[in-house]
C-alpha positions as MATLAB code, in Angstrom:
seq = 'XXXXXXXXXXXXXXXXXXXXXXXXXXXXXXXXXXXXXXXXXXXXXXXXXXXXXXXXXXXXXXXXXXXXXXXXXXXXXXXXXXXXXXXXXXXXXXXXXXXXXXXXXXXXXXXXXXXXXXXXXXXXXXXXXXXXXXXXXXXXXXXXXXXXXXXXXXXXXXXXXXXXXXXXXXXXXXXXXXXXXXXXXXXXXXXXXXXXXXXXXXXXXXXXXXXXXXXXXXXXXXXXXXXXXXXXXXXXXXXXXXXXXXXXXXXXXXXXXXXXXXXXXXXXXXXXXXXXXXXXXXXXXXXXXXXXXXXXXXXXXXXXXXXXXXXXXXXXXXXXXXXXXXXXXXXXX';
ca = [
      29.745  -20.094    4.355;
      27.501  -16.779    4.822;
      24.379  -16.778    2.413;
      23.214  -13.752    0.730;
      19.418  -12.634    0.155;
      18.244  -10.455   -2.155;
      14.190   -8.800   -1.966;
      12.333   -6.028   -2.711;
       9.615   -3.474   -3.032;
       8.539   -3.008   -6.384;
       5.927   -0.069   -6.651;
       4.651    1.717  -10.053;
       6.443    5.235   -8.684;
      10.196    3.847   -7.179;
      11.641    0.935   -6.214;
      14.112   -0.417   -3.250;
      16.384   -3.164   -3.293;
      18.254   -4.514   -0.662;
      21.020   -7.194    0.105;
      21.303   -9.212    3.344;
      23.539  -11.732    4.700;
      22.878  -14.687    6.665;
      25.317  -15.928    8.771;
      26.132  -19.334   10.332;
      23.886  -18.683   13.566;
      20.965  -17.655   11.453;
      21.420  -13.376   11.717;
      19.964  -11.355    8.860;
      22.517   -8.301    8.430;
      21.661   -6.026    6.049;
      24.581   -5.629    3.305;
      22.731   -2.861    0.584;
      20.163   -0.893   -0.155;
      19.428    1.194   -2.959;
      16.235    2.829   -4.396;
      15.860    3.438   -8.023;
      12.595    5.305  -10.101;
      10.856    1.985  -11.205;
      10.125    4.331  -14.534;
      13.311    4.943  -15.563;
      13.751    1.041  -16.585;
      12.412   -0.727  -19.076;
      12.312   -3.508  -17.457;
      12.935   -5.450  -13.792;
      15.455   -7.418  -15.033;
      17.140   -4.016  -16.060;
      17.281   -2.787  -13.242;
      18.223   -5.919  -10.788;
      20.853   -6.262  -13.410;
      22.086   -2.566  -12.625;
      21.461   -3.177   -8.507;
      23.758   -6.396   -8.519;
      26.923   -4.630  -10.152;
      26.359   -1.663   -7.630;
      26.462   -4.330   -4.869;
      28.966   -6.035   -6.192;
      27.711   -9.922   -5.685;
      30.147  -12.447   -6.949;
      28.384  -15.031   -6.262;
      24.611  -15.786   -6.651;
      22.515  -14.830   -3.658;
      20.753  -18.162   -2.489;
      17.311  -17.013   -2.638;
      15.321  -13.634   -3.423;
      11.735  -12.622   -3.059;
      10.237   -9.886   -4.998;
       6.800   -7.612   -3.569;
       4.785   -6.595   -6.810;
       2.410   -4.119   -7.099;
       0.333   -5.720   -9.391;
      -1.997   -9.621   -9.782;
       0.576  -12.773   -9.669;
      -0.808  -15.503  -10.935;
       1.420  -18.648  -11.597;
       4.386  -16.603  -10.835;
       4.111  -14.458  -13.350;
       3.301  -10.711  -12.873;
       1.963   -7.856  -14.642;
       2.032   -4.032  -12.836;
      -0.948   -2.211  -12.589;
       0.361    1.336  -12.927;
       3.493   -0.036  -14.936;
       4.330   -1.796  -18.296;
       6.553   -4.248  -16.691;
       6.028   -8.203  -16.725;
       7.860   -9.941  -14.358;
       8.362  -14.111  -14.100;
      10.405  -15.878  -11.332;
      11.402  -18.462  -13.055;
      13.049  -15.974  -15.661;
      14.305  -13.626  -13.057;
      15.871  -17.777  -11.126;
      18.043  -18.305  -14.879;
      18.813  -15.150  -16.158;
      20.475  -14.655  -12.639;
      21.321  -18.132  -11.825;
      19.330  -17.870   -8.489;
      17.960  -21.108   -6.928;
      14.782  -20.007   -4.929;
      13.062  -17.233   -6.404;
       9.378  -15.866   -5.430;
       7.134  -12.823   -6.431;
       4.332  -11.840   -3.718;
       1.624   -9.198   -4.124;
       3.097   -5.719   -2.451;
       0.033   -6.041    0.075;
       0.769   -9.557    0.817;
       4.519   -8.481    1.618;
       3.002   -5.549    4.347;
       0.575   -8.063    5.716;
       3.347  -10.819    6.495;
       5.338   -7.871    8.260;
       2.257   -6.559   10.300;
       2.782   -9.686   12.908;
       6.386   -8.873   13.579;
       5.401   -5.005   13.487;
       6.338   -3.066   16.767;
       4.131   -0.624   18.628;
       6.345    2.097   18.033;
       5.299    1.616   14.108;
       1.926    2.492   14.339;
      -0.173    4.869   15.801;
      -3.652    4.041   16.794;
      -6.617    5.430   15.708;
      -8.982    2.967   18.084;
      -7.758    1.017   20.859;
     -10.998   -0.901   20.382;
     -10.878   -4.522   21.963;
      -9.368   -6.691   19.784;
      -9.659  -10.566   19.665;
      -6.546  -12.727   19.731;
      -6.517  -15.408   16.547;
      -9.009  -12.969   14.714;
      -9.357  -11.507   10.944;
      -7.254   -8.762   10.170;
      -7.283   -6.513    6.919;
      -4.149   -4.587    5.749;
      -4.970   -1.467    3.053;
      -3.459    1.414    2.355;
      -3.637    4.343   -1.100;
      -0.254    5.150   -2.379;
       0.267    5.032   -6.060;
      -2.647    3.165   -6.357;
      -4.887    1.297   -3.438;
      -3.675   -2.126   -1.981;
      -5.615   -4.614    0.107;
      -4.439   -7.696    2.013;
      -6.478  -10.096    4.430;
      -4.701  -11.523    7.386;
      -6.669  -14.971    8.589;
      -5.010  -16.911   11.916;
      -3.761  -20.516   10.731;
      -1.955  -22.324   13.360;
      -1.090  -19.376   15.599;
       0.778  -17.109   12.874;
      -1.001  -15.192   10.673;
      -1.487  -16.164    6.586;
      -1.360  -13.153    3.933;
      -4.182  -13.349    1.131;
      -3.543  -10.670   -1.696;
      -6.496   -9.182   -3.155;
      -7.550   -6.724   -6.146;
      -9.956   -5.256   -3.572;
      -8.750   -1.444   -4.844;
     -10.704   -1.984   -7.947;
     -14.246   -2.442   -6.721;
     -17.127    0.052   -7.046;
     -16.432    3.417   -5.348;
     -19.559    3.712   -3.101;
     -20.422    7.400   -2.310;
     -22.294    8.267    0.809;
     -23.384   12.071    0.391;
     -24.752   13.820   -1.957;
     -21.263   16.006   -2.537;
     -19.428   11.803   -2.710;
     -22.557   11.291   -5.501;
     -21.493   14.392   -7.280;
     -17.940   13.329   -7.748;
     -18.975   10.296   -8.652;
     -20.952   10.918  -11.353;
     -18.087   13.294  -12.365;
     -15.780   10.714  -12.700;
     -17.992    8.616  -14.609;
     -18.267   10.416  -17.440;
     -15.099   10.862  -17.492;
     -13.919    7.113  -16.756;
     -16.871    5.162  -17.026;
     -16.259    2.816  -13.796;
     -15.360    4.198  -10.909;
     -12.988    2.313   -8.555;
     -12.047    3.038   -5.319;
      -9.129    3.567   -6.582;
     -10.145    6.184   -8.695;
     -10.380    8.268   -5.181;
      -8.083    6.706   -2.621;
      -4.506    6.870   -4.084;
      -2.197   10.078   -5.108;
      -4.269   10.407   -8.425;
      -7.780    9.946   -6.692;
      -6.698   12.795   -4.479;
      -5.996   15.134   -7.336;
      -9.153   13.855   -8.807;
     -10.920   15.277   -5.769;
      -9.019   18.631   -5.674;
      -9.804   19.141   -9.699;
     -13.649   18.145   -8.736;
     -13.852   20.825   -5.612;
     -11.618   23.427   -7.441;
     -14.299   23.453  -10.027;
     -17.008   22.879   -8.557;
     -16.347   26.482   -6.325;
     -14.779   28.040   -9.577;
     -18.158   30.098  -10.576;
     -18.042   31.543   -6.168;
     -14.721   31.551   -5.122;
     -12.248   34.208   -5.832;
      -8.743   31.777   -5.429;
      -6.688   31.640   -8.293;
      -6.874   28.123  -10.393;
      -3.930   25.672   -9.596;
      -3.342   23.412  -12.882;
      -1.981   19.984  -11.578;
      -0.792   17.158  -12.884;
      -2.679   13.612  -12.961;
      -0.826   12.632  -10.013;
       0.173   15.499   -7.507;
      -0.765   14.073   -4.230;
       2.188   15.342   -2.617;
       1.788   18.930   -3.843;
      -1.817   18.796   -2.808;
      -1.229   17.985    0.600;
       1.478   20.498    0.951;
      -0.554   23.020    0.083;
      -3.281   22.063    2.592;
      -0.375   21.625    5.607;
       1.842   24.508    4.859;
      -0.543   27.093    2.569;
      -3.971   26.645    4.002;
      -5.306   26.405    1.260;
      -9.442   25.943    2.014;
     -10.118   23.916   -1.170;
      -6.780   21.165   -0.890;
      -8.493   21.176    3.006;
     -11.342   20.599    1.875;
     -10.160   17.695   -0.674;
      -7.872   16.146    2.260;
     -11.329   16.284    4.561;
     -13.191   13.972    2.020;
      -9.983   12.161    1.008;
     -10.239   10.644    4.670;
     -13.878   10.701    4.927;
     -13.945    8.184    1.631;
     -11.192    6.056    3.107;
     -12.800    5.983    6.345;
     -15.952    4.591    5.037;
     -13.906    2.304    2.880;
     -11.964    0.853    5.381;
     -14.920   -0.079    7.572;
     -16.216   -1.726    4.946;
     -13.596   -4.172    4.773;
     -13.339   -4.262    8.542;
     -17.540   -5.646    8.281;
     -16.623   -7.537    5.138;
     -13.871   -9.965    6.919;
     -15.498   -8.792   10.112;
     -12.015   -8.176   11.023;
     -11.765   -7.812   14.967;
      -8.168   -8.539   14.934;
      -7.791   -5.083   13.714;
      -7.620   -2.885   10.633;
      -3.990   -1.318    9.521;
      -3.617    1.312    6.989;
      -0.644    0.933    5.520;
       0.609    2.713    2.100;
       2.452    6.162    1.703;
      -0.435    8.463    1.989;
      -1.612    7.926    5.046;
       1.865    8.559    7.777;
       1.674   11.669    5.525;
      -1.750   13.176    6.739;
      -1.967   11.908    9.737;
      -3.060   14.647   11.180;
      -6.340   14.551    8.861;
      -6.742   10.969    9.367;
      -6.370   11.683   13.155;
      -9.228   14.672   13.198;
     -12.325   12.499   13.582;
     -13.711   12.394   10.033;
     -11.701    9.017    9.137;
     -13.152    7.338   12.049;
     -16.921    9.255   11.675;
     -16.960    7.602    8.165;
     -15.495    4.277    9.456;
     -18.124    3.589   12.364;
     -21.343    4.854   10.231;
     -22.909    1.630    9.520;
     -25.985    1.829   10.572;
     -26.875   -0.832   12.869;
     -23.286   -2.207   12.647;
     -21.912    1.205   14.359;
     -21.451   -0.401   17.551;
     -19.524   -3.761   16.138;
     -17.039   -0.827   14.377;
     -16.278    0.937   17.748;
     -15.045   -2.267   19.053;
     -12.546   -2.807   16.095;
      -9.072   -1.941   16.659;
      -7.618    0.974   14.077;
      -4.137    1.376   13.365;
      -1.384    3.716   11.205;
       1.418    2.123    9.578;
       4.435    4.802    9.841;
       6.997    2.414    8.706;
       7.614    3.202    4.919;
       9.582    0.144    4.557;
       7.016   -2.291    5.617;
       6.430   -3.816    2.476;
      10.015   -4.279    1.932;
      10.101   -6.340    5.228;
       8.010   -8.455    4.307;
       9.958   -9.412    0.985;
      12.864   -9.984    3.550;
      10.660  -12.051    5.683;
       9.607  -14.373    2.502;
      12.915  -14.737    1.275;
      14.542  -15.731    4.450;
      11.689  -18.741    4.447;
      12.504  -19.760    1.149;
      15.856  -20.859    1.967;
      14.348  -23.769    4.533;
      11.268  -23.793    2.295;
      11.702  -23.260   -1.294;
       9.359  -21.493   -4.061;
];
């Protein structure tokens, strides 16, 4: 008898869900998907509730594995930009499903990155990367996730980290300025703060007035998290100050990322990941991203040798929740 799967992608801005089917030989064949705005629940449960009657499952699916965007501990999960707590051993009962797991959303990219092909990423810097070596997965979306990839037996292990939420570190005196703008406006600055779809309207708000007193555009008003509308006015307006924000956008990642790269001295390679970046490529791609990565001082040359790579599949995450699941029915929790 055919087993059925159920996993996911569960982000503070939407949410997909998808069914599979295993058959006898072992082939994963994708039954359903749907995506849903994770804000228009109340609740997960809600909502899975509301994704299995679509579907129409009459029987229990033998295993599902959820990707969170927010700290798991003990299977139990609280969202970071969303008021939703989430348990697997509630989600197992109230939907009579034997092997249930929740993994960090980064974790879920990382574990797909290994079975990722070339045609999913686009490279930054070749580099020359080191078989069996540290990698580091990251990537700003609706907020900023990091993963570490560390070789264990000839397959790659995912470690989920809170690394999003350490100190923003500004470089230049315009980085220091915006800074110590968004101190006194939120006291502790995370990286976060400046790498995600809200840190980039912070950084359009923080140019827009800084040029308000010399410039003669017109003030945009923007929401607290208009990313999107940002960057379209940069691709398809011109506009000189969203340029300007996407320029130091990528120059802030770039440093950022290196960072990690020396702090895991990662020389399998560095992948952005998230839905930000396949979006600006074309900023990432212009040589400030990579300036910013490599200037480290007497660690430039180590950074030229590290491999940089774009993510461009937006359903990484949720292949990794796929990948998970299918393990748990050999495995278990």
């Amino acid at each position: 008898m055919n087993k059925q799967l159920i996993y996911g992608d569960i982000g503070g801005t939407k949410t997909i869900l998808q069914l599979a089917e295993i058959t006898v030989d072992g082939q994963i064949h994708e039954r359903c998907t749907q995506r849903y705005d994770s804000t228009a629940f109340a609740t997960f449960s809600g909502m899975l509730e509301v994704f299995l009657q679509q579907v129409s499952v009459n029987n229990p699916p033998a295993a599902a594995c959820f990707a969170v965007a927010g700290p798991i501990a003990g299977q139990q999960a609280t969202l970071t930009n969303l008021p939703w707590q989430i348990g697997s051993a509630h989600i197992a009962h109230a939907f009579s499903i034997p092997s249930v797991k929740l993994i960090n959303d980064f974790e879920a990219v990382a574990l797909a990155i290994e079975n990722l092909p070339g045609s999913d990423l686009i490279t930054l810097q070749s580099g020359q990367p080191h078989a069996q070596a540290m990698r580091v997965v990251l990537g700003a979306g609706t907020g900023m996730g990091v993963a570490w990839l560390t070789p264990v037996n000839n397959r790659y292990v995912a470690w989920p980290t809170e690394a999003g939420h350490i100190d923003f570190a500004p470089v230049t005196p315009l980085q220091i300025s915006l800074l110590e703008s968004l101190q006194n406006r939120f006291g502790h600055v995370s990286v976060e703060r400046l790498l995600s779809g809200a840190g980039l309207t912070h950084i359009f708000k923080f140019l827009q007035q800084s040029t308000a007193a010399s410039s003669d555009l017109p003030l945009i008003q923007l929401g607290e998290d208009s990313g999107a509308a940002i960057t379209a006015l940069a691709q398809t307006q011109k506009h000189p100050i969203a340029i300007q924000a996407l320029e130091l956008f990528a120059a802030i990642y770039g440093a950022y990322a290196g960072n990690l790269a020396l702090a895991g001295l990662c020389r399998g390679g560095v992948y952005i990941a998230g839905g930000i970046a396949p979006k600006i490529i074309d900023i990432l791609s212009a040589g400030g991203f990579m300036h910013a990565f490599h200037a480290k001082g007497r660690f430039s040359a180590l950074l030229h040798e590290i491999p940089v790579h774009v993510v461009t599949n937006p359903a990484i995450g949720l292949l990794g929740a796929r990948q998970e699941a299918f393990r748990l029915l050999d495995n278990g929790p």
